[in-house]
Each structure stands twice: as C-alpha cells, then as structure tokens.
N, C-alpha and C positions, 0 to 999 in steps of 0.2 A: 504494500500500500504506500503511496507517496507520502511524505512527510510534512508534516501541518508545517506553511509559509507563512503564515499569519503574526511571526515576530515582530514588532513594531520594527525594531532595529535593522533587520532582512528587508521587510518590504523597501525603504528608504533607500534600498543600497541593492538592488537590483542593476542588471546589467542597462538595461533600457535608462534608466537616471541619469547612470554613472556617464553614459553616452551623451546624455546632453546637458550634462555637467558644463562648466568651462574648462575641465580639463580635458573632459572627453572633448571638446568642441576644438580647443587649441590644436587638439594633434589626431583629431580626424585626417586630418588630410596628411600625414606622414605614414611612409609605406613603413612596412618593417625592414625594407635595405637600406634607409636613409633617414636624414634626423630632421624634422623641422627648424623655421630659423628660431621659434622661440626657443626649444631644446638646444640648443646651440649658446641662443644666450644664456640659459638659464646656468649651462655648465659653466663658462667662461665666469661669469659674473659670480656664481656662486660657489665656486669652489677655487676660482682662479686659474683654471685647466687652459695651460698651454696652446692643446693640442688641438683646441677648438672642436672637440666630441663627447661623450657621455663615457664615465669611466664604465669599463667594463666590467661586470659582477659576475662570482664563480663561487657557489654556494654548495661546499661538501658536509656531507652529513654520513657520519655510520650509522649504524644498524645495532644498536645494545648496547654500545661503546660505553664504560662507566667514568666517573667523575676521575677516579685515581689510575685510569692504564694509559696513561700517555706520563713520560718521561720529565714533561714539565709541569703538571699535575702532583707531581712528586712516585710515579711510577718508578722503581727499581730493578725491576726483569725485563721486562719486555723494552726491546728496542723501537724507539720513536724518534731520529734522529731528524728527518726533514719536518715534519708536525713543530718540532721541538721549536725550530728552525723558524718557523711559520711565529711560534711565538714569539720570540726575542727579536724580529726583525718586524713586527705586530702588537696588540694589544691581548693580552689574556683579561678576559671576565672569570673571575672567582665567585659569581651569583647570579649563576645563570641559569636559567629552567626552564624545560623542555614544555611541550603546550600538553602533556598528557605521560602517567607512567605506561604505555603500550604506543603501540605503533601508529593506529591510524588514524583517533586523534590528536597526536601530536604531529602529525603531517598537516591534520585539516587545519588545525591551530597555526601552523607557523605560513600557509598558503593565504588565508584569507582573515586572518587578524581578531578572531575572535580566541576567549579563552575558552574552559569547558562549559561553562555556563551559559553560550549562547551557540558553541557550534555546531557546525553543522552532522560531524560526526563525533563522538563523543566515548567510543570505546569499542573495542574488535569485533563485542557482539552489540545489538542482533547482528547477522547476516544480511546485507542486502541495502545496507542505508550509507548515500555518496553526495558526490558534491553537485550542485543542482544548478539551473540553469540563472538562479538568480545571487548565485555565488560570484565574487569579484576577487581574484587569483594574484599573489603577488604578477606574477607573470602576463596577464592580463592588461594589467597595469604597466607594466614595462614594454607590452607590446606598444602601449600608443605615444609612451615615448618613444620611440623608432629603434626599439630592441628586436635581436632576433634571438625568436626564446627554445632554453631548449631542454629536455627533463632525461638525465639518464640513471637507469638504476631500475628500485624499486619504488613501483607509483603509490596504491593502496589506499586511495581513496573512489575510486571511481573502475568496478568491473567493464568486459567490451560490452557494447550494447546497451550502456548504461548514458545520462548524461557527464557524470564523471570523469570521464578517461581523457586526459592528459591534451587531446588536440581541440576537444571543447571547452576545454579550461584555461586556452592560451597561451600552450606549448606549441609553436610551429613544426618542433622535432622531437619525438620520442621514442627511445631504445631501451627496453626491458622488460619486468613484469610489469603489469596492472595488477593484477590481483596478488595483494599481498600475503596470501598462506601459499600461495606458485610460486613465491619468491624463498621458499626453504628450500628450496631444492637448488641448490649450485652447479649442478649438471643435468640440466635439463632436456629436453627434445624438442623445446623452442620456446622464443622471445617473441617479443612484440615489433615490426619497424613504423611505427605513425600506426596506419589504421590495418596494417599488412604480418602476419603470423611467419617468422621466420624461422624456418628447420637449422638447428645447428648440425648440419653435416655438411661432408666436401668431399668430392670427387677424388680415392688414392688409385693412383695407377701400380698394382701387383704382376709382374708377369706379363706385360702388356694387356691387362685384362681389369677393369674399369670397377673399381669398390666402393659404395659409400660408410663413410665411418664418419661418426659423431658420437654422442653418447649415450646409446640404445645399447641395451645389454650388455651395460655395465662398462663400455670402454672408457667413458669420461674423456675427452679429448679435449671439450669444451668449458673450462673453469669460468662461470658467468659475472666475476668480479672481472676478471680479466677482460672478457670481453667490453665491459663497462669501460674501465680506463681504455680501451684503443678506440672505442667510439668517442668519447670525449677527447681524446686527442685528434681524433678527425673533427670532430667539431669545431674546433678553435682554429684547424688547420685551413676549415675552408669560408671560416667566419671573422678571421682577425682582421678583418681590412674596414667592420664598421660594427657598431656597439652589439655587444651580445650577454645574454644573460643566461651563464652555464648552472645546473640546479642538477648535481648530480649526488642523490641519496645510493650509497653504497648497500651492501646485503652484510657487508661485514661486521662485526665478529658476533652476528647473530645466529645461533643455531640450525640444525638442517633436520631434517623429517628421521633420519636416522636414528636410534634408539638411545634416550641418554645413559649413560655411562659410556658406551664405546666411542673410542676416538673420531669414526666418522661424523658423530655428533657437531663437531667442525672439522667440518672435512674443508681440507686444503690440499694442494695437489704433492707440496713438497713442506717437510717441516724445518726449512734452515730458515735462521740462521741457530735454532737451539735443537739439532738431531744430538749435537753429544752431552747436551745437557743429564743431570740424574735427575728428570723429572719423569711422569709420568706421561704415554704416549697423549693426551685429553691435552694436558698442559702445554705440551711443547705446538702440538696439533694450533690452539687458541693463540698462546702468543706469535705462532708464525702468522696467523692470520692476519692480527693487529698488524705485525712489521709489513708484512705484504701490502697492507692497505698504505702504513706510509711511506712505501718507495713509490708508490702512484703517484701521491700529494705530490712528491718530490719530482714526479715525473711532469706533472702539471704545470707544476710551477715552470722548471726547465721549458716547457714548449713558450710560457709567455713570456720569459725572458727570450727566447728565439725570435718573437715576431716582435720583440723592442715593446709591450705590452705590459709588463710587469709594473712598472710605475701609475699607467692608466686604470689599472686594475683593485677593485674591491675584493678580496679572496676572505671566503668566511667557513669556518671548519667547524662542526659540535655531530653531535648525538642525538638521538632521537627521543633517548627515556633513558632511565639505569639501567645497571649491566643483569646481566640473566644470574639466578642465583644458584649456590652451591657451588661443586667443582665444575670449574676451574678457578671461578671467582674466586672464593676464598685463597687460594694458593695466592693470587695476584694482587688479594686486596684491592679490589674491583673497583667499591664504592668511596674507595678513600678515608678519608675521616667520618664518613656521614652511615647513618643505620637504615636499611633497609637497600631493595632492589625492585629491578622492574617488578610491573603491578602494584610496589607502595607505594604510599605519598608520603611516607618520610622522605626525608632529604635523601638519601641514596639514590630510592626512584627517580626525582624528577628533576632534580640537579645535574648539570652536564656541563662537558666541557666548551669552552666558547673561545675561538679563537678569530681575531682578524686584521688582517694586515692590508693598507694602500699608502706606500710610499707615498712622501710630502702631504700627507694627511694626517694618518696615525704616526703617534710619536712612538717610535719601536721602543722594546724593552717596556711596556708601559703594562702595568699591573691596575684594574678596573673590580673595585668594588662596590662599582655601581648596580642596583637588581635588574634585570630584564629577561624576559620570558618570549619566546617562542612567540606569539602574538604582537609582538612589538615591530617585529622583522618586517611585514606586508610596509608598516609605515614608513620603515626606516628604507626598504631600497626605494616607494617613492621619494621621499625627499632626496636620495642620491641622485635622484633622474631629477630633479628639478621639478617634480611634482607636488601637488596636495595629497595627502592618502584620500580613500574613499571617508565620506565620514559614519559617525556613530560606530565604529569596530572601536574595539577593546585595546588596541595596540596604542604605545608611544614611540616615538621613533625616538631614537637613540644616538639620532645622527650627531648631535651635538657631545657626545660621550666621546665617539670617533675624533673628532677634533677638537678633543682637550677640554671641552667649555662646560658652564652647569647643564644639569637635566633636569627635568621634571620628574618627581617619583610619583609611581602610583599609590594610591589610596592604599590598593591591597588585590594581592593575588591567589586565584583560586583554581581548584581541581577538583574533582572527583570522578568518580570509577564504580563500575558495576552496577549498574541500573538493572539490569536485569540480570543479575547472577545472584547468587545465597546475600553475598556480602556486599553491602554500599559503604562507599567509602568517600569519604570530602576532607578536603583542607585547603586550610585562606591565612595567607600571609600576611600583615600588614605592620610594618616595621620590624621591629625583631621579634616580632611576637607571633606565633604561627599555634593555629590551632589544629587537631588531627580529628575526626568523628569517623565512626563504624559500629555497621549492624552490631546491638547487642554490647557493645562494652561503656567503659564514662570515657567523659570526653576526657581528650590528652590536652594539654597546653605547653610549648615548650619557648624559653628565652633564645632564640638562635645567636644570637651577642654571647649570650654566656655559656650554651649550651648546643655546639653546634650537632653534635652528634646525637640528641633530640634521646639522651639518656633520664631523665630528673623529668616527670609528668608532675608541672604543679599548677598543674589545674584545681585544687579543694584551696590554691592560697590566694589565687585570684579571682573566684567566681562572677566579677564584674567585669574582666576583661573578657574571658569565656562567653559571657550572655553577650558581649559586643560582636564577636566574632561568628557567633552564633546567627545572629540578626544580620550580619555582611552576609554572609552564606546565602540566607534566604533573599535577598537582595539580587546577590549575584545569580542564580539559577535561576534559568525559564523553563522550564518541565516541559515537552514535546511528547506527540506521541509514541514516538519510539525510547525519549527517555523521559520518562515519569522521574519528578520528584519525587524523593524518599526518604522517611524517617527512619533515625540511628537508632 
C-alpha cells in the first residue's frame, strides 16, 4: 500500500514546488554538462574559486564501518593509511551521526535531509517502503546546479520497478545493487547498469574453444567492491572536464549471507596484508576488508590529483551506522570508546566516523567537535553548489564548520528503530544530554560530556530533564502508516 503523503513538511517540499522554487527556476535552464552563469557566480563569489566552476563533491560511505576501525579514530590493527591521510590533510568530526543504526534509513536520512522522525524510510523493515516521487534527493538538487550525478555501490532505498531507484531520484549514473539484502552477496550473478541488469561474466578463450566464467558455481571471479572502485574511477575518468557529484556507498566491511562464525562471513578475495598474523581466519578475513577499502580511497584520491582536480574537490568519507556486533568487532574494538552496535542507539550504533577534506577551504589537520548528523548533509552540498536547501527538512548545513566559522546547533537530535519489531526503540540528543527509551524497560539518561561511553543511567536524579526529552520525542515523531508511533 502506498505511504500516507499527507506530512505537512513533505507536501511543501514536493518535486513540482521545488521546481518553481527560485532555485528550481535559476537553473532550469542549465543542462547537467554545463553550469549556468548564476552557478558560476555563485562559486567565484562564494567560495573565491579560481577556476570559475562548482567544486566537485565525492561522497564515500562504508557499509558497518565502526566509530574506532580506522587508524585515526584511534584504530591499532587494522591498516588505514590513505583514510588516515584523508584526515590530516582534512577535517575529522568526532560527533558525528549516522541518520539511523541500520542501513536504509540512514541512507534515506542523509539523501533527502530529514531525521527519523519524518523520513521517509525509517528502518529495514516492513519490506516494500522507498523513496517516492515527492522526495527531493541531495543529488536532485545538485543536478540543477549543473552536476552530473552519479550513485555507485549499494543503493537500498528504492527496489527496480519501484519509484525509488536511483535514476528517479537524480542519479544520471548508476552501478550496483538496488536492493539492499542483494547487496550481501559480494559475488554475485549480477548488478544493476542505470535501468539495465548486468551479468558479471566474460568471455575465456580454453583450447581455442569459447567459456563463460563469472561467478556461478562458486568461481567468484567477480569481487563486487572491486568492481565498484573501477567504475568510479571510470567515472571521474570521463566526467573531470565539468562538475560532478561522485556518491559512492561501499558494501564494505558489512557482512555476507554466509553463515556467521565462518570466515566467509567476510568474505574477501585475499587476506593481506594480515595472512601471517596469529589471528583468527574471521579476523584477518575483516580487517583485510577494511584495508582493501582504503587503498581504493587512496586510489581515488590518486585519479583527482591526475586530472589536477584535487584542490577543486569536496571529498567526504563516514559510515553508514555502527559496526556489526561480536567477533570480529570485539577483537578490533569496533565501537571505540562508545557502548553499543548497529541496531542500538547508544552511541556505538549511530556515531560514525566523518571525514573531509577541500584544499584552500578546510584547514587540514583540523579536529571538529562540532555535532552533525546524517541529515545535515542534503543542506550542506546545497550551499557548496551555491544553493538554498529545499526548505522545512530537518538538516543544517555545516558548511560554515568546513570553513572554520560558527555554526548553528541544533535544538536536539533524534532516532528511533523498530516500529514494527518486538522492541521500539528512541533516543534524542540535545546538548550533552541524551536520553535512551525501549519497549519495556525505564528510561536511561546519560551526561555525554561526562559520560561518553553512556555507562552511569541517571535518569531517577534528573527526572525533569527526562520529562523534557521525553516531550522532544513526541514533538519530533510523525507516526505514518507504515511507522506507527509507539509507546516504551
């Protein structure tokens, strides 16, 4: 059944509005291979850009990645040397949080700028609920600044045949899964090319006598992270000559359909750089993953320093939610300092890492303990594009953080999970005070200043900050029919 649209905040913010917006109306008439003169000015004048173009944006995201596995995060095993790299020549966010602890509303959340309380999708179940035609897309948005937009990875908001899927949503280019549970699979028997079903096999010539192999019974030839980075480096290969806006969500180091305990569980093709390790094969399995994903970064980066790009460039790196729980996690100390894993809302879950680097903007080496979340993002690459965001979404753009100056903080930030599962779950941030609720137990209250690791519930010694947060909550949520409000 379709999903009640009758949001005040949705209706307002429809595609048809947004269209005769003045923004929409400014750059009507700019195709996506070229910039309007206002976008032009809007760069030069507001950012000081040289080069008289729209800095290019390249938005990497893993797949489970936790707050503590990268190297500059304070990670100690696993190798992250270009990530690391990314940092120190960049800004790192220490308070930064995903739009959701699972995958695919924290996709919808960081696309179209709302938090959980008004998006559109809101958690992996039910089945069947996507991004709709009155949804307005960071990329959307980037298109009518004369972006050419491009989504590789794992999509997972929007099934085929659905309004959802990635070319209706304002990606001109899309390579991977759509449906996000076909995204466990790393050897798969095929991707997506736009609106076209592509077989991973290739023609091997035996004997003079004509084979196809791909990864049907069991050959694996085709590792689908892999193929990710060579399409995004074809991307940029044949898009560096005019603004582009690269949006490549990884599958890494998220789990595979495999059975957990055995190493396939992350399955990777090769386990260097830690085979001689005395870990366990799971362990070494996971951390190679992690490293393989940042020689891509690394490989990234490398193509835009090639086309003299790097400087023009936004490059922005995080996670999608906390890391997946037990082993391996635990060996790696996943979550870092923080309790909990995906699916909580403690800080573990939805805390993530946030990196981003644009020369003569960001002051590198620069440490940001500014908060922003997942939502925030839709506004903040408008205003890099010289845009307005759309209005009434939930986001604050952050652009003013990237270049050193005050921000605006929000009131207060929220989450919740499980609408229709045994256990509901919510929690709303606001200042350092964060409160936690779930089916069946008392409410938690924790000081994040004094208590990051959300150990010490002293919720019986505040009861008037609790009834405040309480009342934010119900504020913040709009119940839909697919997700019913729900008492704890």
């Amino acid at each position: 059944m379709e999903e009640n649209k009758t949001l005040k905040n949705r209706t307002e913010l429809n595609r048809r509005t947004f269209l005769r917006s003045a923004v929409g109306a400014a750059f009507a008439g700019a195709g996506i291979s070229g910039l309007s003169s206002y976008a032009q000015a809007a760069s030069k004048s507001y950012f000081g850009n040289n080069q008289g173009s729209l800095p290019n944006i390249v938005f990497i995201m893993a797949d489970d990645l936790g707050f503590g596995e990268l190297g500059c995060y304070g990670q100690e095993k696993i190798k992250t040397p270009n990530i690391d790299r990314l940092a120190s020549e960049g800004m790192r966010f220490t308070q930064a949080y995903a739009g959701s602890s699972v995958c695919a509303p924290s996709r919808s959340s960081l696309l179209t700028g709302f938090h959980n309380g008004h998006n559109r999708i809101r958690d992996n179940l039910p089945h069947g609920v996507f991004l709709r035609p009155d949804d307005v897309t960071a990329a959307e948005v980037l298109q009518r600044a004369g972006y050419y937009t491009g989504c590789i990875g794992k999509w997972g908001v929007g099934n085929p045949g659905s309004w959802g899927v990635p070319e209706r949503q304002g990606f001109d280019y899309f390579y991977g899964h759509k449906n996000q549970d076909q995204a466990h699979f790393y050897y798969p028997d095929y991707l997506w090319e736009n609106d076209k079903v592509k077989l991973l096999q290739e023609m091997e010539i035996v004997n003079e006598v004509g084979k196809m192999v791909g990864n049907r019974g069991g050959e694996n030839r085709f590792y689908t992270h892999d193929l990710f980075t060579k399409k995004a480096l074809q991307f940029i290969d044949k898009n560096h000559k005019s603004p582009f806006f690269l949006y490549l969500p990884y599958t890494i180091p998220h789990f595979s359909d495999y059975p957990a305990g055995t190493p396939e569980h992350f399955i990777v093709p090769d386990d260097k750089p830690y085979s001689e390790k005395d870990w366990t094969q799971i362990q070494k399995n996971y951390a190679a993953m992690i490293t393989r994903m940042d020689g891509d970064v690394g490989k990234i980066i490398g193509k835009l320093k090639k086309y003299g790009l790097e400087s023009n460039t936004l490059v922005i790196f995080t996670s999608d939610n906390g890391p997946y729980g037990g082993a391996p996690t635990d060996f790696f100390n996943s979550a870092g300092p923080f309790r909990g894993k995906k699916r909580d809302l403690y800080e573990g879950g939805i805390r993530v890492p946030f990196i981003a680097k644009w020369p003569g903007v960001i002051k590198p080496g620069t440490k940001s303990e500014h908060i922003i979340a997942f939502w925030d993002v839709l506004p903040t690459l408008a205003e890099t594009a010289g845009l307005k965001p759309p209005k009434n979404i939930d986001g604050i753009s952050f652009l003013p953080v990237l270049k050193g100056k005050e921000q605006k903080e929000h009131d207060y930030l929220f989450w919740d999970y499980g609408h229709v599962r045994k256990t509901y779950k919510a929690a709303l941030r606001t200042g350092e005070w964060k409160g936690v609720f779930q089916t069946g137990r008392p409410p938690e209250l924790y000081n994040l200043k004094k208590d990051k690791g959300e150990n010490n519930n002293i919720a019986k010694h505040h009861p008037e900050i609790v009834q405040k947060i309480r009342a934010l909550i119900d504020k913040a949520r709009k119940g839909t029919e697919n997700y019913p409000n729900r008492e704890f």
